[in-house]
C-alpha positions, 0 to 999 in steps of 0.5 A: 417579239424577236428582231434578227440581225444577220452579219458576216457577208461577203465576196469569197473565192470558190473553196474558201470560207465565211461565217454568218452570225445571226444576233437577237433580240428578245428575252425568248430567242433562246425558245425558238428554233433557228434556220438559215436559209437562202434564195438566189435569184429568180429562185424561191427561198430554199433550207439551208440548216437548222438547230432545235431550241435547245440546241441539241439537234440540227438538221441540214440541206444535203446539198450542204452537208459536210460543208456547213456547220450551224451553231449557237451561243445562248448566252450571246443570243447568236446563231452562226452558219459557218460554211467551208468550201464554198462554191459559185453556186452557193450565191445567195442572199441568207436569210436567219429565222426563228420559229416556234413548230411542233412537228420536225418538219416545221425546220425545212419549211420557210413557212413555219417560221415567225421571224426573220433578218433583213439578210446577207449576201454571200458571193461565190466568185469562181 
């Protein structure tokens, strides 16, 4: 069993920054792979980025890219989201997840992901 728990939140101005941290629990958080993603509302739950179990590839929305940065701590059982230049349309609530596929396009599929945080919300202010 693994437990999520997402942190790092908050009201930001459009161009600036946030980090997310996502904190396990559960002595194979490290087996998992692990996505953040979000969903604003009256939208569905969309991929935000990903990282494999063992940390070595990671994937990312395009809408994203070069922006975001997922990354992960073994030893602390954290996965974070840092996000730079941030823009209204970035508001969500984001959500951590852990998921255990065989396949890579297991990482875009909210679906194929077993656990997930209670989520954060991030605002975008312009």
């Amino acid at each position: 069993q693994v437990q999520l728990v997402e942190s790092g939140g908050g009201l930001v101005q459009a161009g600036g920054s946030l980090r997310l941290s996502c904190a396990a629990s559960g002595r194979t958080f490290s087996n998992y792979a692990k996505g953040w993603f979000r969903q604003a509302p009256g939208n569905e739950r969309e991929f935000v980025a990903a990282i494999s179990w063992t940390g070595g590839s990671t994937y990312y929305a395009d809408s994203v890219k070069g922006r975001f940065t997922i990354s992960r701590v073994k030893a602390k059982n954290t996965v974070y989201l840092q996000m730079n230049s941030l823009i209204p349309e970035n508001t969500a609530v984001y959500y951590c997840a852990a998921g255990y596929f065989c396949s890579d396009n297991g990482y875009y599929d909210p679906h194929e992901y077993q656990y997930w945080g209670q989520g954060a919300q991030v605002t975008v202010s312009s």
